[in-house]
DOGU-17527 format. One record per residue (C-alpha): x, y, z; residue in three letters; residue number from 1. Coordinates in Angstrom, 1 decimal, m for minus. Layout:
! residues N
      x      y      z   r   k
      X      Y      Z ALA NUM
...
This chain:
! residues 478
      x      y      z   r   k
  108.3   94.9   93.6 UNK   1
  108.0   93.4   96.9 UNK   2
  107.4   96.3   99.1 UNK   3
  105.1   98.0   96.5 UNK   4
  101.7   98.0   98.0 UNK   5
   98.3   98.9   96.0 UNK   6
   95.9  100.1   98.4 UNK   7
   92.2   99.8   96.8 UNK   8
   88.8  101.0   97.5 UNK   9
   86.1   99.8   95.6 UNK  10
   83.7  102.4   96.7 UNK  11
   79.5  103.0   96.1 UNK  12
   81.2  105.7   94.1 UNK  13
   84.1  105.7   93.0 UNK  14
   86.6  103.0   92.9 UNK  15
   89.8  104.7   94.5 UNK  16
   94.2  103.0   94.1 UNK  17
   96.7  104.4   96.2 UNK  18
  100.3  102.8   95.7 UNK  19
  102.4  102.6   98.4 UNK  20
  106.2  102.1   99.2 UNK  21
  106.6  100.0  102.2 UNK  22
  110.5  100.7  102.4 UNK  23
  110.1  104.7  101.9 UNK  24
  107.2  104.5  103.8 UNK  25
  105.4  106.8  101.3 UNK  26
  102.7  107.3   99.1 UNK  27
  104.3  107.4   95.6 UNK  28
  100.6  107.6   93.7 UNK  29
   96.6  107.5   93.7 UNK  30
   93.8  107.7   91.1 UNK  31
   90.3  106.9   90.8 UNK  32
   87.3  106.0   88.4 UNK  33
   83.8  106.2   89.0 UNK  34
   82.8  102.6   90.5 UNK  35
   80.8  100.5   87.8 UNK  36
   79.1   98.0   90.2 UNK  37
   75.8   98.5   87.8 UNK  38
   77.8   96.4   85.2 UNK  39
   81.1   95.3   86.2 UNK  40
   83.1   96.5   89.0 UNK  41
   86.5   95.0   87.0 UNK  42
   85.4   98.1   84.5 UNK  43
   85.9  100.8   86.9 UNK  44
   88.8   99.3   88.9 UNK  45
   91.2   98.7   85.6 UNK  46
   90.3  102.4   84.4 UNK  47
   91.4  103.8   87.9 UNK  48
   94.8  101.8   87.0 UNK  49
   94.9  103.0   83.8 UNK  50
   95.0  106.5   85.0 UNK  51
   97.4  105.7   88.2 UNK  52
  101.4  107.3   87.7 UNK  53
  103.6  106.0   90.5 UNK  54
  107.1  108.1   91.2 UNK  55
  105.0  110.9   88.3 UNK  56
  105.1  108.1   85.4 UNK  57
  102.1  106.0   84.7 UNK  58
  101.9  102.8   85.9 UNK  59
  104.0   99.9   84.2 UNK  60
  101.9   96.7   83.5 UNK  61
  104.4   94.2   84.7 UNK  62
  104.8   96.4   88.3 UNK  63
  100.9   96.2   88.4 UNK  64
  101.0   92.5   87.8 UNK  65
  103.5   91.9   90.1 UNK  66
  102.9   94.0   93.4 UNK  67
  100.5   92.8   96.5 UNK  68
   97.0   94.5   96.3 UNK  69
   95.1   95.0   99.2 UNK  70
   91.4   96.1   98.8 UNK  71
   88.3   96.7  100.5 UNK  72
   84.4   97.5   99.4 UNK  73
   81.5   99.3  100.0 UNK  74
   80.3   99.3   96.2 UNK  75
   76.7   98.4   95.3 UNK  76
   75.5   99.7   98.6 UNK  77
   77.6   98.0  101.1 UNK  78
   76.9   95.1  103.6 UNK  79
   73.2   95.4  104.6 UNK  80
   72.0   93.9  107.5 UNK  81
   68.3   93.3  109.1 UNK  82
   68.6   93.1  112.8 UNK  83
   65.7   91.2  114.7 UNK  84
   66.0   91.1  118.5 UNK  85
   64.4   91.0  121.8 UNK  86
   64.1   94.2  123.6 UNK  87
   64.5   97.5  121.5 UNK  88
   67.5   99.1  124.0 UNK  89
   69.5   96.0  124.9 UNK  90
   69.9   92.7  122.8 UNK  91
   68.7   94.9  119.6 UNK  92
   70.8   97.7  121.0 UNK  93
   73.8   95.5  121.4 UNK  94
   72.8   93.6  117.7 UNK  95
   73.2   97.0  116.1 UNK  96
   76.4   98.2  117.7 UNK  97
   78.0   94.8  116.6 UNK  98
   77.1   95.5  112.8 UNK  99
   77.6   98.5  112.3 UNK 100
   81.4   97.9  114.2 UNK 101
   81.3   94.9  111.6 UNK 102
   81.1   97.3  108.8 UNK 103
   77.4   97.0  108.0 UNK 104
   74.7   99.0  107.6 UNK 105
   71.6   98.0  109.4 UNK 106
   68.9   98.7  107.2 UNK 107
   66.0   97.1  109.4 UNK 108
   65.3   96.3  113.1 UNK 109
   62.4   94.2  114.4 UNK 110
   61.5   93.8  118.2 UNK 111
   59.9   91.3  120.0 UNK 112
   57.6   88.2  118.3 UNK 113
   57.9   89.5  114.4 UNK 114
   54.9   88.2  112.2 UNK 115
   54.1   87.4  108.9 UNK 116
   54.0   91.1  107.8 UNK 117
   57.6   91.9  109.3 UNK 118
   59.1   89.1  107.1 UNK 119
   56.8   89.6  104.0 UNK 120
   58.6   93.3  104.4 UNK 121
   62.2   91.8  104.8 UNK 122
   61.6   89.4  101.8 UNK 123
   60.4   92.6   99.8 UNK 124
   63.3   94.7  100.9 UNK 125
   66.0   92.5  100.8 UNK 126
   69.2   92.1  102.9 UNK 127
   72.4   90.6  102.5 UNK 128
   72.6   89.4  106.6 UNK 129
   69.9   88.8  109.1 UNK 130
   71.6   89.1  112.6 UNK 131
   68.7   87.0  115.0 UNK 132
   69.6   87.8  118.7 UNK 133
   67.4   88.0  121.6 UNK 134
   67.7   86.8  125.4 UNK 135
   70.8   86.9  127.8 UNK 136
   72.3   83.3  128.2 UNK 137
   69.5   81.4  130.9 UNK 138
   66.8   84.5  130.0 UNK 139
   63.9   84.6  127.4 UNK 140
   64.1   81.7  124.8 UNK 141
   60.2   82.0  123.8 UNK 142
   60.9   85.0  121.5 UNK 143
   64.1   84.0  119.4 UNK 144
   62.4   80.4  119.0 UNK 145
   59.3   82.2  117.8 UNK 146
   61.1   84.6  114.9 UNK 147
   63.5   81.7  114.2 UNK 148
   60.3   79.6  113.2 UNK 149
   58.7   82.8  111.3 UNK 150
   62.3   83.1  109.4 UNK 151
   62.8   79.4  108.9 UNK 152
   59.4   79.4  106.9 UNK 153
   60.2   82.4  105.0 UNK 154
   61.3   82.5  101.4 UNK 155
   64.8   84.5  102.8 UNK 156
   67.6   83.1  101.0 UNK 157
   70.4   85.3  102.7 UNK 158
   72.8   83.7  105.4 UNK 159
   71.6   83.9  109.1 UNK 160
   73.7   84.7  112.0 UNK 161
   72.3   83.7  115.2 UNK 162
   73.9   85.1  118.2 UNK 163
   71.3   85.0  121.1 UNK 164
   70.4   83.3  124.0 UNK 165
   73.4   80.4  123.9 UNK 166
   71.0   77.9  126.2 UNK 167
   68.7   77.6  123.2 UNK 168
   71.3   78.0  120.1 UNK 169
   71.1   74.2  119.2 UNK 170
   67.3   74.3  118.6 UNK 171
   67.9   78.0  116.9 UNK 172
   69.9   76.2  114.5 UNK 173
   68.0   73.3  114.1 UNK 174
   64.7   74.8  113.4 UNK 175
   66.5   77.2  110.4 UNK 176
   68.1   74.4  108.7 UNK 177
   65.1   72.7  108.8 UNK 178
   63.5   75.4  106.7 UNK 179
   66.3   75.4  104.4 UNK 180
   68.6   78.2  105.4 UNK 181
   72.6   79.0  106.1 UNK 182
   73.1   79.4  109.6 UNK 183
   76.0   80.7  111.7 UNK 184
   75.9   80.2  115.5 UNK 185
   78.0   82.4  117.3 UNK 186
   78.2   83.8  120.9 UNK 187
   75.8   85.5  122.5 UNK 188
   76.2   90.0  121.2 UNK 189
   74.3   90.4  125.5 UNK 190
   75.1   87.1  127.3 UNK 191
   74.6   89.7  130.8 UNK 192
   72.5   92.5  131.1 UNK 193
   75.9   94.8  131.5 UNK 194
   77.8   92.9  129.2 UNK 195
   78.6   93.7  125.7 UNK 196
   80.3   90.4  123.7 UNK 197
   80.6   92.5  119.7 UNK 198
   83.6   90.8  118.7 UNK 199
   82.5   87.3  117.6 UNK 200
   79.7   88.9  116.0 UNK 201
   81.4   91.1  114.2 UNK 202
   84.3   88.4  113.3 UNK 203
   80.9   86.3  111.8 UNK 204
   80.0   88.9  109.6 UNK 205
   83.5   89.4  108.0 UNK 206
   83.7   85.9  107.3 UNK 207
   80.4   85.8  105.3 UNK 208
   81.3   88.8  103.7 UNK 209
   84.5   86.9  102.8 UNK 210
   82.6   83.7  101.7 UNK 211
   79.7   84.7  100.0 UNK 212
   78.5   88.2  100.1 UNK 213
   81.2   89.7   97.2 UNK 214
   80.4   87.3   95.0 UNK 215
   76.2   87.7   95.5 UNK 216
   77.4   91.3   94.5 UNK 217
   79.6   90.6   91.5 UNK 218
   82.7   92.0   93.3 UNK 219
   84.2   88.5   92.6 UNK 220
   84.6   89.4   88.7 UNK 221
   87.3   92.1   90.4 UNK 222
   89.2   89.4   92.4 UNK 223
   91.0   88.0   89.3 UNK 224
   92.7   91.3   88.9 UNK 225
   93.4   92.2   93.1 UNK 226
   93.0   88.6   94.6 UNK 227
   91.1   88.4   97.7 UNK 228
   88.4   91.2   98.6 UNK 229
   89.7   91.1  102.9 UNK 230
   86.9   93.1  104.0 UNK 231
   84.1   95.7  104.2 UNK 232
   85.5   99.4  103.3 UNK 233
   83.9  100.7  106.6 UNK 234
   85.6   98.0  109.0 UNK 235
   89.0   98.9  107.4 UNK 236
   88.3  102.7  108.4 UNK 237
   87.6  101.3  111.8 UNK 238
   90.5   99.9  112.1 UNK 239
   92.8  102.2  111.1 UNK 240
   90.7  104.4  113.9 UNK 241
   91.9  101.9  116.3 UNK 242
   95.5  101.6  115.2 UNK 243
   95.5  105.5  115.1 UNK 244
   94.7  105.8  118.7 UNK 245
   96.3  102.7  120.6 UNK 246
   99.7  102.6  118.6 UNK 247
  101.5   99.9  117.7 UNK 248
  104.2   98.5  120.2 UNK 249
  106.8  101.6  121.1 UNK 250
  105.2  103.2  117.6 UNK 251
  102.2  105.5  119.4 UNK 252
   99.2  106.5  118.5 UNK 253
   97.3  109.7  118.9 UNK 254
   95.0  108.3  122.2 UNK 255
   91.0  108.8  122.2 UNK 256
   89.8  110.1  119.0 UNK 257
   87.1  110.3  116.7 UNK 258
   86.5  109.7  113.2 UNK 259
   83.9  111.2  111.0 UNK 260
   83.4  110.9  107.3 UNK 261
   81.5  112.1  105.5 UNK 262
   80.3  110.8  101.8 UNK 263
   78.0  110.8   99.0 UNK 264
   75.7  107.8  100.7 UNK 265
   76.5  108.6  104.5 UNK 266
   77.8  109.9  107.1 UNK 267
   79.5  107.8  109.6 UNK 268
   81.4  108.3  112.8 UNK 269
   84.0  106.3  114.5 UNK 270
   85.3  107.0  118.1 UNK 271
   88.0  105.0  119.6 UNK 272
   87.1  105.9  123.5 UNK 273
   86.1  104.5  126.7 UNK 274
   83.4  107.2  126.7 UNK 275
   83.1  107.3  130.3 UNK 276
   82.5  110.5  132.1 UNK 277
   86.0  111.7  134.7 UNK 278
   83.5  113.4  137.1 UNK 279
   83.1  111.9  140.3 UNK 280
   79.4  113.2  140.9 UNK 281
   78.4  111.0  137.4 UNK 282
   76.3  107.9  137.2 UNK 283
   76.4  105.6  133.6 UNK 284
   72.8  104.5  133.1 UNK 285
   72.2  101.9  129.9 UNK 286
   73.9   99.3  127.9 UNK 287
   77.7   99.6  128.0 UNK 288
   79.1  101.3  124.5 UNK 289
   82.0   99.5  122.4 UNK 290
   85.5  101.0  122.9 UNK 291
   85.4  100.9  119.2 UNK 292
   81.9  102.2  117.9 UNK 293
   80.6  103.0  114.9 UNK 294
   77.7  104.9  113.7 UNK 295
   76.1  105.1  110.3 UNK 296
   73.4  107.8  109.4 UNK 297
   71.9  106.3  105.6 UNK 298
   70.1  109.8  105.5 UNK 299
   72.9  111.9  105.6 UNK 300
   75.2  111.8  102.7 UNK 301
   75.8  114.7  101.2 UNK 302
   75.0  113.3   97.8 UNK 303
   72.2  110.6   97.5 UNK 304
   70.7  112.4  100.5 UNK 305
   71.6  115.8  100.0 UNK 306
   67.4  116.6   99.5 UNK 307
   66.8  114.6  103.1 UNK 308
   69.3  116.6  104.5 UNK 309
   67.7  119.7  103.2 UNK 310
   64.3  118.9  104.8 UNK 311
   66.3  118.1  107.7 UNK 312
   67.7  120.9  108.9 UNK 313
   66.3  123.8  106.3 UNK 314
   67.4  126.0  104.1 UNK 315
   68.6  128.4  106.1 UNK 316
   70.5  126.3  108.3 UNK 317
   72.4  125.2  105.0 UNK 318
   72.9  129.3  104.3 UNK 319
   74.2  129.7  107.6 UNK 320
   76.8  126.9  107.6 UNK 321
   78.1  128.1  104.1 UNK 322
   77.8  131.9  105.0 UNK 323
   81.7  132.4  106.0 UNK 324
   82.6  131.1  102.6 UNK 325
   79.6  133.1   99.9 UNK 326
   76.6  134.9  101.4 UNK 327
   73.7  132.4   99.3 UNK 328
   70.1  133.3   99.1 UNK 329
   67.5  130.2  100.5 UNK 330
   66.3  129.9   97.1 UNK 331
   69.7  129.5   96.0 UNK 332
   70.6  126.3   98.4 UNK 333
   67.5  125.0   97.6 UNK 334
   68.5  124.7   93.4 UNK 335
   71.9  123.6   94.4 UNK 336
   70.6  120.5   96.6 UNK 337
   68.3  119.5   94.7 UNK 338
   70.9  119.4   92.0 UNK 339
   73.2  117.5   94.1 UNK 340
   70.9  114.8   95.0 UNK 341
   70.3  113.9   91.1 UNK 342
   73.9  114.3   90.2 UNK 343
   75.8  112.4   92.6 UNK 344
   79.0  112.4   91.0 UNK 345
   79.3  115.9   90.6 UNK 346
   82.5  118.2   91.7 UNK 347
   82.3  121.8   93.1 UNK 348
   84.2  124.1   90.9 UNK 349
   83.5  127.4   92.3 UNK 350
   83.0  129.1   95.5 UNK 351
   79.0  128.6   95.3 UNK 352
   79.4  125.5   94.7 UNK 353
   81.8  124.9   97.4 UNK 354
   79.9  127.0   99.7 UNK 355
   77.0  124.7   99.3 UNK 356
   78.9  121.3   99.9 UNK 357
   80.2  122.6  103.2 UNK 358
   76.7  123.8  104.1 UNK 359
   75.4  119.8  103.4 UNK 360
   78.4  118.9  105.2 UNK 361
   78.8  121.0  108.3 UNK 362
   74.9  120.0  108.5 UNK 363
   75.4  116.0  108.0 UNK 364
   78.2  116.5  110.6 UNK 365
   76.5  118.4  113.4 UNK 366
   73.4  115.6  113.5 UNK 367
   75.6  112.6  112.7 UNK 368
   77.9  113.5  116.0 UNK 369
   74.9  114.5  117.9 UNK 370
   73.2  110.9  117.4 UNK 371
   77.1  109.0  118.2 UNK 372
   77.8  111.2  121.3 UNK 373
   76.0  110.6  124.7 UNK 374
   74.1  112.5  126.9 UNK 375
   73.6  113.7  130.3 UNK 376
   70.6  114.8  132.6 UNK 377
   71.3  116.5  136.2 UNK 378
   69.0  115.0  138.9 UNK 379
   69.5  114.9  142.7 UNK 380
   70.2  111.9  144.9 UNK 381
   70.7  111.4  148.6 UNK 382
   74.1  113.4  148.3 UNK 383
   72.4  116.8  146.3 UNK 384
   72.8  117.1  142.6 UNK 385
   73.9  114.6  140.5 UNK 386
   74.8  113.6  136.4 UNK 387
   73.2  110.6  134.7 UNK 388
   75.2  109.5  131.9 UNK 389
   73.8  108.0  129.0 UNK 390
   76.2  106.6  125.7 UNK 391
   79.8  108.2  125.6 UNK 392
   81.2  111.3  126.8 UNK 393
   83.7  112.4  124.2 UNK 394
   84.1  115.6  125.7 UNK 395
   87.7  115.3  126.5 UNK 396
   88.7  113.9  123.3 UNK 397
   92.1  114.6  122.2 UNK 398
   91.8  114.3  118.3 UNK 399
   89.3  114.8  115.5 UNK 400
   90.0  113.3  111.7 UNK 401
   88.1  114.1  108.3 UNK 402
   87.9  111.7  105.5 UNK 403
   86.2  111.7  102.7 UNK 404
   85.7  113.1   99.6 UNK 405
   84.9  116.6  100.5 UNK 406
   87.8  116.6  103.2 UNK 407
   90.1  115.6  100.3 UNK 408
   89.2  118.2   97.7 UNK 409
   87.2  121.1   99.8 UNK 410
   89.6  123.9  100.7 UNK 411
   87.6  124.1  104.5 UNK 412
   87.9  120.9  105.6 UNK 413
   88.3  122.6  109.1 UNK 414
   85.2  124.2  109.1 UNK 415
   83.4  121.3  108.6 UNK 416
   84.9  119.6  111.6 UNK 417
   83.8  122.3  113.9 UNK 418
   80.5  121.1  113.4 UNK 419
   81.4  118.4  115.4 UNK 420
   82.2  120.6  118.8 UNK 421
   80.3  120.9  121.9 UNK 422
   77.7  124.6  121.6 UNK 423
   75.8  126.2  123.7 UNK 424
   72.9  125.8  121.8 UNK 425
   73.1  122.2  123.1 UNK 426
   75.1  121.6  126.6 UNK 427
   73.7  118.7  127.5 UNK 428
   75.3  116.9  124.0 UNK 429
   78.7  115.2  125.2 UNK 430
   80.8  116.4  122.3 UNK 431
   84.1  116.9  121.8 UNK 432
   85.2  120.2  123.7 UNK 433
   89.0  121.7  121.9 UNK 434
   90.2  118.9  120.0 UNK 435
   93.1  119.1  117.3 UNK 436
   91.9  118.4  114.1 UNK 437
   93.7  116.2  111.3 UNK 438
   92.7  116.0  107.8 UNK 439
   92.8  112.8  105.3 UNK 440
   93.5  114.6  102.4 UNK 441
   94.8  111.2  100.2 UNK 442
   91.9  109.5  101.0 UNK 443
   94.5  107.2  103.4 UNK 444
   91.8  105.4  106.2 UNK 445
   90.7  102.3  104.5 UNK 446
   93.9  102.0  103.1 UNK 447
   95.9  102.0  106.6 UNK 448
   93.4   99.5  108.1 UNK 449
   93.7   97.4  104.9 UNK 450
   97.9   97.4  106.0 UNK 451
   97.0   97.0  109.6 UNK 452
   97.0   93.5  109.6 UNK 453
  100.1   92.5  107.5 UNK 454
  102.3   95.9  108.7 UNK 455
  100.7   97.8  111.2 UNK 456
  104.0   99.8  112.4 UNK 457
  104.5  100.7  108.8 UNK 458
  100.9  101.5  108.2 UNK 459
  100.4  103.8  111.2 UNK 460
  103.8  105.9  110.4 UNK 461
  102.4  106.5  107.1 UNK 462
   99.2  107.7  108.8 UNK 463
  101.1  109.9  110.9 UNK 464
  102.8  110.9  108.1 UNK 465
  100.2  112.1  105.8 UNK 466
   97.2  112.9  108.1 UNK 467
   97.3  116.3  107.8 UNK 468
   96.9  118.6  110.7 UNK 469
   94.1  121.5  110.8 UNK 470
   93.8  124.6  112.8 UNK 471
   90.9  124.4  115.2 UNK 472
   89.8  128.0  114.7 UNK 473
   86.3  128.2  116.5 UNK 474
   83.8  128.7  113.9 UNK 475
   81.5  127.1  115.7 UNK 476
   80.5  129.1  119.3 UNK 477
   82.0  127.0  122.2 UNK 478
């Protein structure tokens, strides 16, 4: 069936199919299976077929075998990246924002000269990228010559992208081969001071993802079955962020928005925004933010993390969130956390139960959107009072989506989102003010970025179709 699509997600999870008919331009069915990365991911991906009915009738074999399949990963634990850099708040800065736009989660950063320590504990930790910047083009070469000498003698056996100062890039590469290692050059993530260059970095770490990191992972034992993995499960959320908000040709999008979604390992936010401030008495201070930024917070899933979370915020901050739903005792949250985080697969089935999970979630929410947004700090200049800027002011944001499991099955998705908004507790937090709110209840994101590139007029009509639209009621104090 040629304009039968299977949308898949091999998730850290669970391993999720959505079957779609380009011609209709609906969703005609969806399943999914606990991922089985720990053995073989092929396991978990044929069981979430087995169970899949398209039109209300299960899945015929020769359909299966016949239609396109388009799929994208974050099973066993995602694409992790080490960053090592110059300065901590620019070329590291800009090394991080590039990753984590690429999909990745960094998992380490290193400063300056690193020594034998700092790569004994990358060897020990392990990484599936190191991303080696440091230096705007003509500036410091001492320090990414240094750590590309410390890395070149290392026992790393993980590919290296090197992406810093371009007037020593040559003798970057030379001195890393020398020692045995993969090497991709690239341009410069900070070639200026003011200058942001994310998108051949990120373009890099697709390709190795491509090339070698799904099969380092096993995911290549799946790729008999769905044919080419095309890329990491976050970057296809990105992207159907971005065709969301710009549109596609006289088919428009929904402007500036934000995503934020929240799962059992994370909590990551997406904003598709200039983030500059519209008043006149502002000044931007810092390194210029992507238009399309991502953020990843490892500590706040609402599963794996849902104990860090709990020493995070308290107790009582978790009783609070969940109060409007079932009045819960501290003792209470506490059992049901610490359940959570040792039973990560586990489904609410009541309204404590529920009440907890949008406790977690309203909580992972608030502090992941509070370390995304900018900030601002009055101060006077010649002319009286004035606003620094720092990071982006999504204040006047038009649009907020939820995706993720607990946006797809909780029955207060809404609620959740409002932890999002601008408070008084916090005024100087450049959050979202009175945004609408739209809901991803068929798990749709990755899947839409996954069509972006072969249909994206198609794939952001069935977006625009099926995001579901939420009332923005004002639980949280404006």
């Amino acid at each position: 069936m040629e304009d039968l699509f299977f949308l898949i997600d091999l998730g850290s999870t669970y391993t999720k199919v959505i079957a779609v008919d380009l011609t209709s331009e609906m969703i005609v069915g969806r399943s999914q299976s606990p991922t089985t990365a720990e053995t073989n991911v092929l396991t978990g991906l044929l069981d979430a077929f087995d169970k899949l009915a398209i039109y209300g009738k299960k899945a015929d074999e020769r359909i299966i075998a016949e239609s396109r399949k388009l799929a994208s990963s974050s099973a066993a634990g995602g694409l992790c990246i080490v960053a090592i850099g110059l300065v901590p708040d620019l070329t590291l800065e800009a090394a991080k924002k590039a990753a984590l736009g690429a999909g990745a989660k960094v998992t380490d950063t290193y400063s300056y000269e690193i020594d034998e320590n700092d790569v004994k504990q990358i060897e020990r930790n392990g990484c599936d990228i190191i991303l080696l910047v440091g230096g705007i083009d003509g500036g410091n070469k001492d320090v990414i010559l240094h750590n590309a000498a410390m890395l070149s003698n290392s026992t790393l056996d993980v590919p290296i992208i090197a992406a810093g100062n371009a007037v020593v890039g040559s003798r970057v590469r030379e001195m890393l081969e020398a020692g045995g290692k993969h090497v991709e050059n690239t341009e410069n993530v900070l070639p200026e001071l003011d200058k942001l260059n994310v998108e051949p970095v990120r373009t890099c770490i697709r390709n190795i993802f491509m090339k070698s990191i799904v099969h380092a992972k096993g995911l290549d034992k799946a790729e008999s079955f769905i044919g080419e993995i095309l890329m990491p499960t976050p970057m296809a959320t990105l992207k159907a962020a971005a065709l969301l908000a710009d549109g596609h040709g006289s088919e428009t999008g929904f402007g500036e928005l934000m995503v934020v979604e929240v799962g059992g390992a994370t909590t990551n936010i997406h904003s598709i925004a200039t983030g500059y401030s519209n008043q006149s008495r502002s000044i931007y201070k810092g390194l210029p933010e992507p238009y399309e930024k991502r953020t990843v917070e490892g500590d706040l899933g609402i599963r794996y993390n849902a104990e860090t979370i709990l020493n995070l915020v308290s107790a009582g901050m978790i009783q609070n969130n969940a109060s409007s739903i079932k009045k819960l005792s501290e003792k209470q949250v506490e059992e049901d956390v610490l359940y959570l985080s040792k039973h990560v697969s586990f489904i609410p089935a009541n309204d404590r139960e529920v009440a907890v999970d949008v406790g977690l979630a309203r909580s992972a929410v608030e502090i992941a959107v509070e370390r995304h947004v900018g900030t601002i700090k009055e101060s006077w200049g010649l002319n009286g009072e004035i606003s620094i800027q720092y990071g982006k002011d999504l204040t006047e944001l038009g649009t907020i989506i939820g995706t993720g499991g607990v946006f797809a099955f909780n029955p207060y998705p809404e609620m959740i989102l409002q932890a999002a908004l601008m408070n008084k507790e916090n005024p100087f937090s450049l959050r979202p003010k009175n945004p609408n709110f739209y809901v991803d209840k068929n798990y749709l994101l990755y899947g839409l970025g996954l069509l972006s590139g072969i249909e994206p007029a198609k794939a952001l009509r069935i977006g625009k179709k099926y995001l579901s639209r939420s009332e923005n009621n004002g639980y949280c104090i404006n």
